[in-house]
N, C-alpha and C positions, 0 to 999 in steps of 0.2 A: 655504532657510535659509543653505547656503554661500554664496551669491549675497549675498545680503542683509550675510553678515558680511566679504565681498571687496570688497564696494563701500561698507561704512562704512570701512572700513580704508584703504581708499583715498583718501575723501574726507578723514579724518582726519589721515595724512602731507601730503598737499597743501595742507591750511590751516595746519599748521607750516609746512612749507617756502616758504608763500608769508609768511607773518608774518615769514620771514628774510630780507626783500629778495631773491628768486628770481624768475625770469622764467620764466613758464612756457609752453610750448609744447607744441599738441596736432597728434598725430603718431598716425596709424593701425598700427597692427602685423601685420604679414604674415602672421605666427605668434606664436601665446601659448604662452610655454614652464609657463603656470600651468596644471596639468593640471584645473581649475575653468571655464578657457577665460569668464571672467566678465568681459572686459572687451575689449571691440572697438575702443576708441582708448584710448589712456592719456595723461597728460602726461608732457614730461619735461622735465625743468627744466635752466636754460642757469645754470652758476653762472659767476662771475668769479671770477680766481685770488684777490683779496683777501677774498672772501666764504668761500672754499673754506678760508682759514688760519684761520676764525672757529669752524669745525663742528671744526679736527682736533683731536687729543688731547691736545697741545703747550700748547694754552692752558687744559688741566683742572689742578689742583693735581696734583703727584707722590705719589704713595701709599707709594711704595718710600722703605725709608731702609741708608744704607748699614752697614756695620761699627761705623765710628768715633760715626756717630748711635746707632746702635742700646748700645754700649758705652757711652755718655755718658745714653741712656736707666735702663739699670741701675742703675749707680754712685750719680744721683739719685735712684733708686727714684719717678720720675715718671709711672710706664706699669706696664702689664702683658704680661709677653712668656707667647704660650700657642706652644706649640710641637705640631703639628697631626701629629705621627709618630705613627705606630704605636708600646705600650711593646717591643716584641722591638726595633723600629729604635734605642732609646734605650741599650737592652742592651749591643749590638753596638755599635753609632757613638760614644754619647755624648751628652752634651748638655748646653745652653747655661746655664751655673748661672744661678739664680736665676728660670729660665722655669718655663712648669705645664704640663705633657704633658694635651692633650687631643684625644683622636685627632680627625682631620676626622669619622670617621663621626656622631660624637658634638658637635661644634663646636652645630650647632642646636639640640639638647637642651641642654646643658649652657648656653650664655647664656639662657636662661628657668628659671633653676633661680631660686632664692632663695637671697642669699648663705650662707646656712649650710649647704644641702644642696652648692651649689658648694664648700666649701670642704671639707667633709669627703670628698666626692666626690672632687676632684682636686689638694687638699694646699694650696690657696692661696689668697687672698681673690679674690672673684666682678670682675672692672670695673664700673666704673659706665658710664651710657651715654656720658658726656662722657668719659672718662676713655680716655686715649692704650695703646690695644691694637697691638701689634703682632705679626704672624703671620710662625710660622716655620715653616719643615718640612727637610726635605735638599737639596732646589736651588731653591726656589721656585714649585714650580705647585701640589701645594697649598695651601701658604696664599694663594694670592690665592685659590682657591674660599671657602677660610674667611675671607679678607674678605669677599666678596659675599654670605658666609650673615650676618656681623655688620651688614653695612651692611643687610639686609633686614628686620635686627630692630630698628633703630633706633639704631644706634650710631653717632656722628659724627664719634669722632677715632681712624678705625683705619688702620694699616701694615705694612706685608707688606715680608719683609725677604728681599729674592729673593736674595741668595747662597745663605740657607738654613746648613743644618749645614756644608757642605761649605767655603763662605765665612770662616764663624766659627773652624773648626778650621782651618783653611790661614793664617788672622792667627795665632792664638793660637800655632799652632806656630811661625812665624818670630819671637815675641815671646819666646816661652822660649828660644830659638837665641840670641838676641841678648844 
């Protein structure tokens, strides 16, 4: 059965990568570092540098938005900022007025709610799926997980806002300075 599911998998990547203008060339392996040892020749594909600028990540849309977006986000009240902290980190740190504290643990639960148990649940109106979410946390590595829990559930206009708390409070305090 592992056999069987290493050599669809296999076949599978290589008729993507050949539907992408890829040359492929078949090449024996001395050793399989797949400890399934499921495959005696493998291909590997010859890319060209222009083909290679097509697969990187440069040319997927940006997810991230910065300060100045994200504060011009607010101000419109065009989006929803969910802020993915823990509440003890809200306590201590702070937080970004006008966001809805919803811990990551709870990020998946909480978008399948029904707007009214979302709201009385975590203080704030639920998103809609079209509707501009942007995820916060303290430096930005949770919330890109709780992007990837929103984008799994069907949402299609979400942002992660990777300075995080830390970003938001280092503006805001040179703004009161001033």
């Amino acid at each position: 059965m592992a056999l069987n599911v290493c050599a669809r998998l296999t076949r599978g990547v290589l008729r993507v990568l050949a539907s992408r203008n890829v040359t492929p060339v078949t090449r024996p392996l001395a050793s399989c570092w797949i400890h399934l040892r499921c495959v005696q020749h493998t291909r590997v594909m010859r890319y060209e540098r222009a083909i290679l600028r097509r697969f990187s990540s440069s040319s997927q849309p940006s997810t991230d938005v910065s300060y100045e977006q994200l504060k011009k986000l607010l101000v419109s009240r065009s989006g929803v900022v969910i802020d993915v902290r823990e509440p003890w980190e809200l306590r201590e740190y702070g937080n970004i007025p006008g966001s809805i504290n919803v811990p990551l643990a709870q990020v998946n639960g909480a978008l399948q709610l029904s707007p009214e148990e979302f709201k009385e649940k975590y203080g704030g109106n639920m998103p809609l799926l079209s509707q501009s979410i942007v995820f916060s946390c303290l430096a930005g590595i949770r919330s890109k997980t709780a992007l990837e829990t929103a984008v799994s559930l069907g949402y299609t206009n979400v942002l992660n806002y990777p300075g995080g708390w830390k970003d938001w409070a280092e503006h805001e305090i040179i703004q009161t300075k001033e």
